[in-house]
C-alpha positions as CSV (number, residue, x, y, z in Angstrom):
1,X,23.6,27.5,-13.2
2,X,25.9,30.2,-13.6
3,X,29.4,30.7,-13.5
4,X,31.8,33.4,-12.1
5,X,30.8,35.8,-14.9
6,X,27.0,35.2,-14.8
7,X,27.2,33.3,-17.8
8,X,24.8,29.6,-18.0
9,X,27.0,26.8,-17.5
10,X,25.9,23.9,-20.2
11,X,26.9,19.7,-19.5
12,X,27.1,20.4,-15.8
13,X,26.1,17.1,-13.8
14,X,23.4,18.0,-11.2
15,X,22.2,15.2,-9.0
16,X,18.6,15.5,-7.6
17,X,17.3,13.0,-4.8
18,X,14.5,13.4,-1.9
19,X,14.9,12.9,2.2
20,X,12.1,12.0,4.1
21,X,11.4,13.3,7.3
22,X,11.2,10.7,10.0
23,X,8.3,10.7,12.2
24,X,6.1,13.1,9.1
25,X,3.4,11.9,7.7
26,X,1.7,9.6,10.7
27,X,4.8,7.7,10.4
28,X,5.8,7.6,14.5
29,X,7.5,4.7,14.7
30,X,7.9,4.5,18.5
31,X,10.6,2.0,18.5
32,X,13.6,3.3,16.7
33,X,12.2,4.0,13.3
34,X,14.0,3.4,10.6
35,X,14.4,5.9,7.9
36,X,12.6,5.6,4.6
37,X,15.0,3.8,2.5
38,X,16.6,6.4,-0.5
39,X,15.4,5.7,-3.7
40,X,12.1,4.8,-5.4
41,X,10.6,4.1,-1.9
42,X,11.0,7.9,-2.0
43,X,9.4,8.9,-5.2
44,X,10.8,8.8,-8.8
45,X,11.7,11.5,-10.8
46,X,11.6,11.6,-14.5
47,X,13.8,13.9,-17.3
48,X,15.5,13.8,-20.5
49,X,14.3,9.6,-21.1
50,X,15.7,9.2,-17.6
51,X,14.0,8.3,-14.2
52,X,15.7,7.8,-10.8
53,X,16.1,8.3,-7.5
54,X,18.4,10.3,-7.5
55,X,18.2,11.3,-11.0
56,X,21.0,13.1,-12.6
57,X,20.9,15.1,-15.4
58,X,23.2,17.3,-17.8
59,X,22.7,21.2,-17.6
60,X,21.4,22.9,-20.9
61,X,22.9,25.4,-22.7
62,X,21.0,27.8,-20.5
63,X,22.7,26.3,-17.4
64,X,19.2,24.4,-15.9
65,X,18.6,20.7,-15.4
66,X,14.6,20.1,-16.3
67,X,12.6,17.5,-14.5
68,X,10.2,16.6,-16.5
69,X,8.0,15.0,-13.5
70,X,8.1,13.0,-10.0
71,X,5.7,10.6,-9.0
72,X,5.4,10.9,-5.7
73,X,5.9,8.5,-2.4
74,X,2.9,6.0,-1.8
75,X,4.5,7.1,1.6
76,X,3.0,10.2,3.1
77,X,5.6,13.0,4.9
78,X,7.4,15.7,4.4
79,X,10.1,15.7,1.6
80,X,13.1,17.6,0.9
81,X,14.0,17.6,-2.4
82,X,17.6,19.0,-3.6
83,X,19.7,19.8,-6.7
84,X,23.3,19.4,-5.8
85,X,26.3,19.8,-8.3
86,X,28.0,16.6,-8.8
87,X,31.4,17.6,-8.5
88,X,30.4,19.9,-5.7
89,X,27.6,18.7,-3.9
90,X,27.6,21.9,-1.4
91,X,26.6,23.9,-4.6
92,X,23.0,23.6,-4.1
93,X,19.3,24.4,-3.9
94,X,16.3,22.6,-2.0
95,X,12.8,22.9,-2.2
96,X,10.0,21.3,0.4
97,X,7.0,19.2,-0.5
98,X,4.5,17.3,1.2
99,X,3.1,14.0,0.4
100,X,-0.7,13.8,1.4
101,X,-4.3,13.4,0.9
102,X,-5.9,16.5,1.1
103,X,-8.9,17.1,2.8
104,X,-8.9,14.3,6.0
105,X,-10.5,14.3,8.8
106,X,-11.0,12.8,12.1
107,X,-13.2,10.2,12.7
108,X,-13.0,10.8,16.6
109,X,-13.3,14.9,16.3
110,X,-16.6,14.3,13.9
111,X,-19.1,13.8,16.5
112,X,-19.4,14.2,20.0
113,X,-22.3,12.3,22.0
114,X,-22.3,11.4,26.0
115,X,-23.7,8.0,24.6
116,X,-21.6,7.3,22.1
117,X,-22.9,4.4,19.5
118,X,-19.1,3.5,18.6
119,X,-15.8,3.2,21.2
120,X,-12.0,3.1,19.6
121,X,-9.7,0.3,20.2
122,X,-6.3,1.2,19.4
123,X,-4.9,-1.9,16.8
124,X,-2.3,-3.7,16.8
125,X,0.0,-0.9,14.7
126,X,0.2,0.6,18.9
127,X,0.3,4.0,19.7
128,X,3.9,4.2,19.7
129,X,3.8,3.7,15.5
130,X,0.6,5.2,14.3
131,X,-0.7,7.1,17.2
132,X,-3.6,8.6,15.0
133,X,-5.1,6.3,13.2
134,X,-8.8,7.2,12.7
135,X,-8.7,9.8,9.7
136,X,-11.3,9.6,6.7
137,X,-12.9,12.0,3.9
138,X,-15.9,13.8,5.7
139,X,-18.4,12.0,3.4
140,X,-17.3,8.4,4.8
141,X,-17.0,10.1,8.1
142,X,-20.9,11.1,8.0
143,X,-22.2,7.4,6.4
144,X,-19.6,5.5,9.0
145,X,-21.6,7.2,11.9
146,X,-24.9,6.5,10.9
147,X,-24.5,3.0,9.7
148,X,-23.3,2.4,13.2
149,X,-25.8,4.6,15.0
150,X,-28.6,2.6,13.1
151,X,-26.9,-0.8,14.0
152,X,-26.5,0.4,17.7
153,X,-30.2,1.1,17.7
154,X,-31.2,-2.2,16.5
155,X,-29.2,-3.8,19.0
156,X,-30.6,-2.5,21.8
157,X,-34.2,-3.8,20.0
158,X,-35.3,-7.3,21.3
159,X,-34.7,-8.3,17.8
160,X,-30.9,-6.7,18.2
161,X,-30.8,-9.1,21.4
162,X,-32.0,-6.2,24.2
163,X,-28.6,-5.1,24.8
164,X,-27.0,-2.1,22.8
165,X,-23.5,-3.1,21.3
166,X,-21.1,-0.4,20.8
167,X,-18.9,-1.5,17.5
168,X,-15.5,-1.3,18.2
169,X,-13.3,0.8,15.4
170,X,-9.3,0.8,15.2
171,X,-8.1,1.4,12.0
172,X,-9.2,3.9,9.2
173,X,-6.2,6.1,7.3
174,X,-3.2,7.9,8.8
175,X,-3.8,11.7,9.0
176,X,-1.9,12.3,5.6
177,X,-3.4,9.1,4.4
178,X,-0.7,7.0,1.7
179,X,0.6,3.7,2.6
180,X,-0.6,2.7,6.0
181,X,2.3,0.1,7.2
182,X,0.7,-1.3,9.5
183,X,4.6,-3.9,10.6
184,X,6.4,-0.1,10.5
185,X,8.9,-1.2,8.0
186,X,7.6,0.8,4.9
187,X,7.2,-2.6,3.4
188,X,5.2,-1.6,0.4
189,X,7.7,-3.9,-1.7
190,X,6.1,-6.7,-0.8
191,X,4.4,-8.9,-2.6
192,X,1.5,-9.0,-0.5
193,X,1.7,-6.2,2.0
194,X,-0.3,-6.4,4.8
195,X,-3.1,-4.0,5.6
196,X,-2.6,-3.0,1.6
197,X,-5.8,-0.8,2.2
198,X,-6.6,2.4,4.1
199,X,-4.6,4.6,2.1
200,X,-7.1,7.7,1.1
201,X,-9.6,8.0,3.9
202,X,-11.9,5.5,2.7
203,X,-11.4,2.8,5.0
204,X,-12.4,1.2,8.4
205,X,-11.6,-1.9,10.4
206,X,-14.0,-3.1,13.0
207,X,-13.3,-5.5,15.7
208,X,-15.8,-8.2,15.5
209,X,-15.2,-8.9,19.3
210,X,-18.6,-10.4,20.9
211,X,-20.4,-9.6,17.8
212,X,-22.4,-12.6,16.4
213,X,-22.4,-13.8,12.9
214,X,-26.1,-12.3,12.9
215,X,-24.4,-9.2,14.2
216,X,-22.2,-8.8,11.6
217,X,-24.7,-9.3,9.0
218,X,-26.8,-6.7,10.6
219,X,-23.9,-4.5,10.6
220,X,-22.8,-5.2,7.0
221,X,-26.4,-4.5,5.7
222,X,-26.1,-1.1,7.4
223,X,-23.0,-0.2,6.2
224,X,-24.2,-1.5,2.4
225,X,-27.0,1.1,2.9
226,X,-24.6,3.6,3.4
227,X,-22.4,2.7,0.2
228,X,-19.7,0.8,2.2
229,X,-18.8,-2.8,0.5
230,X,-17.3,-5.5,2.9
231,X,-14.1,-6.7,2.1
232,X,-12.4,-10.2,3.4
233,X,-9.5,-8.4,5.3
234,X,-9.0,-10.5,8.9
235,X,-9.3,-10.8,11.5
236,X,-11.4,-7.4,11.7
237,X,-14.4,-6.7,9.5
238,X,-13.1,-4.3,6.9
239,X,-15.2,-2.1,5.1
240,X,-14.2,0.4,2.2
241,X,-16.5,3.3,1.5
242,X,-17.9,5.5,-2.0
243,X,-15.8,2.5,-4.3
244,X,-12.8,2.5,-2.1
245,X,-11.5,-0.3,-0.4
């Protein structure tokens, strides 16, 4: 910060804070979203022995306010995060940043088949909220398929009953992956939020529809094969992949 005279300004009060982008992220809620509440919903920053959201901090003798750090969102999106002068907040600077988990992909780009050994059900989250739904690291991607292409094979075995069953898939991780609220509240407060999982592409939720208890132990010996470990989430069968959950 400099004054008239390009000289650093020192004890200056500069107030820093982050807006979310509605609708970023995978966050589309379809029926009048609310924004993502201001403060540590948002992130917190850290500097000087201080944290916040907003933060504000004293200029130094070389007229700049230091953040020491900011620990992200659990809420993927777009942020825009500005320094505004306290006594003056249209002296200011921004700076964009994105909140994600790199390297997603889609489940339903990953393989194309005319028989396919897997259909997708959109859940209960409805397309007008999370209208993609179905992203996963590559790796998880690859082992989801086959664990269900070897379960759809069985199936159609007499053993498997004589009639292929196509597992039915609905949610995974939203396409920046974070905190998947599945009510479209960003209630990640809670003390028990729901659908707590599926936040870093290492997730999947199957509908057990007409599938057997036999079925599903079928199905939860193939996805054990494949380093998935089946978790107690209801009323799907949820499975989290490579140690995730």
């Amino acid at each position: 910060m400099l004054d008239g005279f390009n000289h650093p300004v020192k004890d200056r009060e500069v107030r820093i804070f982050t807006t979310h982008e509605q609708g970023s992220g995978g966050h589309q809620h379809g029926f009048g979203e609310p924004a993502l509440p201001q403060g540590s919903k948002q992130g917190v920053f850290y500097g000087r022995t201080k944290q916040g959201n907003p933060l504000t901090l004293l200029s130094d003798q070389d007229g700049v306010a230091v953040i020491d750090s900011l620990i992200t969102s659990e809420m993927s999106g777009k942020y825009l995060v500005t320094a505004a002068l306290a006594s003056d907040p249209t002296v200011m600077d921004t700076v964009h940043l994105e909140v994600k988990v790199p390297g997603l992909v889609n489940f339903q780009d990953l393989i194309v088949l005319n028989e396919r050994p897997f259909i997708f059900e959109q859940s209960d989250t409805g397309k007008a909220n999370h209208p993609s739904n179905t992203w996963c690291v590559p790796e998880m991607g690859n082992n989801l398929f086959l664990a269900i292409l070897d379960f759809y094979e069985w199936t159609k075995t007499q053993a498997g009953g004589g009639t292929a069953v196509q597992t039915s898939i609905n949610d995974m991780s939203l396409w920046w992956g974070g905190y998947f609220d599945i009510r479209a509240n960003f209630d990640v407060d809670v003390l028990k939020p729901s659908h707590s999982f599926h936040r870093v592409g290492l997730s999947v939720d199957i509908n057990k529809a007409d599938m057997n208890k036999i079925k599903v132990e079928k199905l939860t010996n193939r996805m054990r094969l494949r380093r998935a470990v089946r978790n107690s989430e209801r009323p799907q069968i949820h499975y989290g992949f490579n140690g995730g959950n």
